[in-house]
PLY file of the C-alpha trace (Angstrom):
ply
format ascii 1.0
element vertex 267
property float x
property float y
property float z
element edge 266
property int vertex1
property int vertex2
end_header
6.58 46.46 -13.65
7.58 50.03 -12.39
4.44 51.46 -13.40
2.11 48.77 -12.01
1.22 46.47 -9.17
1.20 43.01 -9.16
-1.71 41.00 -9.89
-2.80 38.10 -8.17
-5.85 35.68 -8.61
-7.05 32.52 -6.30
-5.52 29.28 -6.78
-8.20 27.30 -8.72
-10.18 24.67 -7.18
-7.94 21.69 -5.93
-4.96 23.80 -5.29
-3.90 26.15 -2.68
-1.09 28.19 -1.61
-0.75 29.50 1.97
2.72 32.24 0.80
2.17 35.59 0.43
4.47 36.05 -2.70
4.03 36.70 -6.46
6.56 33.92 -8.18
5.31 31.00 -5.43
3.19 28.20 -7.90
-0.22 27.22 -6.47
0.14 23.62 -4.63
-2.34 20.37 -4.95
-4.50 19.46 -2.47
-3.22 16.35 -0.47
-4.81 13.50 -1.93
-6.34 11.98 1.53
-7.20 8.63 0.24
-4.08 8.11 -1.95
-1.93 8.20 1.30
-4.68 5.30 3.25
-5.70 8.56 5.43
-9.37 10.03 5.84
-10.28 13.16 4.31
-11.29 14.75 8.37
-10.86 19.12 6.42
-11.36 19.55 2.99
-8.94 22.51 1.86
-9.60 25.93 0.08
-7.34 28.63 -1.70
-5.27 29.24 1.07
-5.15 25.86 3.50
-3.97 22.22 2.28
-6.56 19.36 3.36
-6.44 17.57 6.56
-6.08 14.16 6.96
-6.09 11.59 9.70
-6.11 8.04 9.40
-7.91 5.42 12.44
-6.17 4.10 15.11
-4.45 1.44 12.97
-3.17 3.36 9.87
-1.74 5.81 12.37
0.29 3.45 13.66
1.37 2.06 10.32
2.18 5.04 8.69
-1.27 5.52 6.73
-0.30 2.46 4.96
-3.72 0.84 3.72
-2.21 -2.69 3.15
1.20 -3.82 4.48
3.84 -5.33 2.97
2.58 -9.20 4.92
-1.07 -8.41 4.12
-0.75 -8.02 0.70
1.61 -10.87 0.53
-1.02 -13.25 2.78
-3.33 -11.80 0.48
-1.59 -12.75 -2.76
-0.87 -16.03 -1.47
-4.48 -16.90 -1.55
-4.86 -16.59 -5.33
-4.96 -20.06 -6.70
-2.63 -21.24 -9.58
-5.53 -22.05 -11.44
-8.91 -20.61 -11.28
-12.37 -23.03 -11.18
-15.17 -20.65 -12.66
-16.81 -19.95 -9.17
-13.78 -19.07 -7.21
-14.12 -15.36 -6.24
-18.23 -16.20 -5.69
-17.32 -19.54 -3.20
-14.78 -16.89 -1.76
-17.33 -14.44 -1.25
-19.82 -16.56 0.29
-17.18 -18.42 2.48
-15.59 -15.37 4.27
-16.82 -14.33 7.96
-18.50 -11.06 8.26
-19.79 -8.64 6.54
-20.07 -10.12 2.70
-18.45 -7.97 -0.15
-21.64 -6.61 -1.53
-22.16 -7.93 -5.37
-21.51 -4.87 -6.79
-18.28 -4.42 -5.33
-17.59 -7.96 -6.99
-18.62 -7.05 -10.66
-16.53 -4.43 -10.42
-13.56 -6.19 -8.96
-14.43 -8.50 -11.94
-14.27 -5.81 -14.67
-11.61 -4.11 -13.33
-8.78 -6.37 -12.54
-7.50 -9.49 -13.84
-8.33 -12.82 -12.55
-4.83 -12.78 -10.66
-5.88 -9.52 -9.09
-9.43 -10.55 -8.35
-8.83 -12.18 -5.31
-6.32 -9.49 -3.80
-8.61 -6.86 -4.62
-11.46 -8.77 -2.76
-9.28 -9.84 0.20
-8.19 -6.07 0.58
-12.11 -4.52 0.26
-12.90 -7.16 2.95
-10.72 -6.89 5.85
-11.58 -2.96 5.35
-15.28 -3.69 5.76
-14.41 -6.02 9.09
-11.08 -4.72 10.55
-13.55 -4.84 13.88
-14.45 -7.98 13.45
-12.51 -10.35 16.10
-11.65 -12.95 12.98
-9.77 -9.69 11.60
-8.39 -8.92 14.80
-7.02 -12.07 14.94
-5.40 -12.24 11.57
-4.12 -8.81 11.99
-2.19 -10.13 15.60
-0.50 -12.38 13.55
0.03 -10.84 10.20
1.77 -8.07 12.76
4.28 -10.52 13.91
5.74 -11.07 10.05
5.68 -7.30 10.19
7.43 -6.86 13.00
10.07 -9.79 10.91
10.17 -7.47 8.08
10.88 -4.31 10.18
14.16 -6.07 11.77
15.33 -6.83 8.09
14.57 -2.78 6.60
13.44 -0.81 9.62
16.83 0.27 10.62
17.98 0.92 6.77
17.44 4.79 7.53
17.64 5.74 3.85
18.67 9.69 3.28
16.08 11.12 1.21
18.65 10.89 -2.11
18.81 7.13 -1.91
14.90 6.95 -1.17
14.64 9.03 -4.64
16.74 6.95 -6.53
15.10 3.80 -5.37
11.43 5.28 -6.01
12.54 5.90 -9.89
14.40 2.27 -10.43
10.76 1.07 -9.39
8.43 0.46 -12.93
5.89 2.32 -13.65
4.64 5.42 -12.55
6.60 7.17 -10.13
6.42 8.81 -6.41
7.72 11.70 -6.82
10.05 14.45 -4.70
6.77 15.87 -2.96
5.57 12.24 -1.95
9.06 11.61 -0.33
9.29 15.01 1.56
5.99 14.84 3.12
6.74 10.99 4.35
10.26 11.87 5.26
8.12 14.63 7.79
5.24 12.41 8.74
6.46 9.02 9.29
9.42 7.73 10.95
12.46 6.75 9.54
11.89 2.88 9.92
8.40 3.71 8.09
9.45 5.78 5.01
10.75 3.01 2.76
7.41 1.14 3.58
5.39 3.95 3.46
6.53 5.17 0.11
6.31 0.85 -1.50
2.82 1.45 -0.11
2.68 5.07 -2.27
4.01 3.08 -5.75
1.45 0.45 -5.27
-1.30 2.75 -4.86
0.01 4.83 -8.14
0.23 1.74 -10.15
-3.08 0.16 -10.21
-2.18 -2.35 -6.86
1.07 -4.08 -8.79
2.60 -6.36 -7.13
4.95 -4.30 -4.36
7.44 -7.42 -4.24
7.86 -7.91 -7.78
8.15 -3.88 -8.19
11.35 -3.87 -5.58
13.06 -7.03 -7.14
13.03 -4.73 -10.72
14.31 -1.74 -8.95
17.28 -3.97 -7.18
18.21 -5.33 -10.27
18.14 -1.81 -12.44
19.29 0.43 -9.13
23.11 1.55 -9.51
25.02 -0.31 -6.78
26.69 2.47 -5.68
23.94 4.15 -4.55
23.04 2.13 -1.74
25.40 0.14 1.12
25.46 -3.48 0.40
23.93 -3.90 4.01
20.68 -2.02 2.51
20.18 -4.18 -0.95
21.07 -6.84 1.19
17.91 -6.30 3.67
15.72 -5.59 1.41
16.91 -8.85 -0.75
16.22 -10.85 2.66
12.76 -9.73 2.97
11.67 -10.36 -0.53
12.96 -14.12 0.36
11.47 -14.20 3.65
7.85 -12.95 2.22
8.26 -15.19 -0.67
9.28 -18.30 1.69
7.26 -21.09 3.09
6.68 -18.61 6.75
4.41 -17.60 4.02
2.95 -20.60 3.34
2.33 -21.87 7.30
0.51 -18.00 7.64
-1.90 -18.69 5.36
-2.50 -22.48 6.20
-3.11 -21.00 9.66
-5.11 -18.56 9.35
-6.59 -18.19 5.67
-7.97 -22.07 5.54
-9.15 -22.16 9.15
-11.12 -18.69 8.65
-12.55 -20.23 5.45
-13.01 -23.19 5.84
-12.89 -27.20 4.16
-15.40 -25.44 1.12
-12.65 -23.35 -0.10
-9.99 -25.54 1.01
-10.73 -28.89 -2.00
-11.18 -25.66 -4.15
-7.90 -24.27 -2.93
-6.22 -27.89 -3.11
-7.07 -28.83 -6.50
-5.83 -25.22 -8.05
-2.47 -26.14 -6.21
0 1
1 2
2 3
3 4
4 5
5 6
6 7
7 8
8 9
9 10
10 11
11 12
12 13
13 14
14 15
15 16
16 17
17 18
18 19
19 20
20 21
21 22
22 23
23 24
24 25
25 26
26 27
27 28
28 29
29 30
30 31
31 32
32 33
33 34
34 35
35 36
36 37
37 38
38 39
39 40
40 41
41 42
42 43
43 44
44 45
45 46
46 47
47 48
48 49
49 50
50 51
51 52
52 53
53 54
54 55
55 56
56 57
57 58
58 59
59 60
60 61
61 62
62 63
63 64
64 65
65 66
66 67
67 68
68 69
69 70
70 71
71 72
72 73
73 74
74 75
75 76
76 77
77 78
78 79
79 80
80 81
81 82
82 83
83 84
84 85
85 86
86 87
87 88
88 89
89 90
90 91
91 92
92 93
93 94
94 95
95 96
96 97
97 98
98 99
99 100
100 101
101 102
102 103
103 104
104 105
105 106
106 107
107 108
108 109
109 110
110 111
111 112
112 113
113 114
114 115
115 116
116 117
117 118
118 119
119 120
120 121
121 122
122 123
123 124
124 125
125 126
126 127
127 128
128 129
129 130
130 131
131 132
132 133
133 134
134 135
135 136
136 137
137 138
138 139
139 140
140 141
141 142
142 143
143 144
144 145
145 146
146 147
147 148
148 149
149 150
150 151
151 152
152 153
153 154
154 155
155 156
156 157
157 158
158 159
159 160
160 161
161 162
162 163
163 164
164 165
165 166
166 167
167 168
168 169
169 170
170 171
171 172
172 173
173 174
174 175
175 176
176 177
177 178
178 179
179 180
180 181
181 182
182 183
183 184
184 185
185 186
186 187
187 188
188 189
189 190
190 191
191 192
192 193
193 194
194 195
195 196
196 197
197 198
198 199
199 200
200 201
201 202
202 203
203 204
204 205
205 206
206 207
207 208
208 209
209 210
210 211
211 212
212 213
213 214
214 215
215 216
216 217
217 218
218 219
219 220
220 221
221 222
222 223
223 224
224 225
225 226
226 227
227 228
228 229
229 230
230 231
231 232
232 233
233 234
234 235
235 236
236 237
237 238
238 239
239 240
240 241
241 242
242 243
243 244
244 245
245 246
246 247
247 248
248 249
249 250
250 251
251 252
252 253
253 254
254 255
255 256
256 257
257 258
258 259
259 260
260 261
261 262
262 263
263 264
264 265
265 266
């Protein structure tokens, strides 16, 4: 006012704000783990956290499960369940075992349709080392590397990567999630990146079925035909039987006959 100063106070824990300037809202910390990075700085008052990711989500984008992996790992969850499924899953997968806590919880957490993606997921974390891993990884990379030549040269502008984000359902990413991809990753990343972002905000829904509700609510003339059209041609192609021959390759030889007659006779 004219006969007093400003007064300011320290953002409160979780937020920061690094402008010298009396109308400029505190910010939220970067949420580290939301974006499949490592919390390497934790931030204060004045400084946003610092993340990094390993060697691996750097080069995907931070992305904690692709759009392949969680379709491999989706693939693996029988039609119909026999009682001891996740538990002869468990005990049938190389390396380090999911620890049975981490089960129970899986268990009273998700749904039996989730229950096997949600174990699939904790497990390659625990043994992305592990040369089993490595392999499946090689190989998953080369249906990325499919995917990328149907949507990695989409370039969205950041108004068409908003519009898509809210035709997904649920909750949404919002303008601060797309500015800070749009600056991190690199254009042929965003879209994927930002998938990866909804899943994460929605509990792990399925990303596939998520972007075949947003193409059929999205107004068409907000994207070029060539875009809908790409990203209609990877839902097929991760839906199709390449699919099917990935997982027969590399799920039931990692696994084994045990899970296979269990596998078979859900089919």
């Amino acid at each position: 006012t004219p006969e007093r100063n400003t007064v300011c106070k320290r953002c409160p824990d979780g937020f920061f704000s690094n402008e010298t300037s009396s109308k400029a809202p505190c910010r939220k910390h970067t949420n580290c783990s939301a974006l499949g990075l490592l919390l390497i700085q934790r931030g204060n008052a004045s400084h946003d956290n610092v993340c990094s990711g390993n060697r691996e989500a750097t080069q995907k984008c931070g992305i904690d499960v692709t759009l392949c992996e969680e379709a491999f790992f989706r693939f693996a969850v029988p039609t119909k369940f026999t009682p001891n499924w996740l538990s002869v899953l468990v005990d049938s997968l190389p390396g380090t075992k999911v620890n049975a806590e981490s089960v129970e919880r899986i268990k009273r957490r998700h749904s039996s349709q989730e229950q096997t993606f949600q174990l699939l997921k904790l497990w390659k974390h625990q043994n992305k080392d592990q040369e089993m891993v490595k392999k499946i990884i090689q190989d998953i990379d080369l249906c990325e590397s499919s995917v990328q030549r149907h949507i990695g040269h989409a370039n969205l502008t950041a108004e068409q990567l908003h519009v898509l984000m809210e035709s997904l359902p649920g909750k949404k990413v919002g303008p601060e999630d797309i500015e800070r991809t749009r600056k991190t990753c690199k254009p042929s990343e965003q879209l994927l990146k930002l998938l990866s972002l909804w899943r994460i905000k929605n509990g792990d829904q399925d990303t596939l079925k998520g972007l075949m509700y947003a193409l059929k609510h999205v107004k068409p003339y907000h994207f070029p035909k060539t875009v809908t059209h790409s990203l209609r041609k990877t839902i097929r192609f991760l839906h199709s039987f390449t699919m099917y021959r990935l997982y027969q390759k590399l799920f039931l030889e990692m696994i084994g006959n045990r899970v296979q007659s269990v596998k078979i006779s859900c089919l």
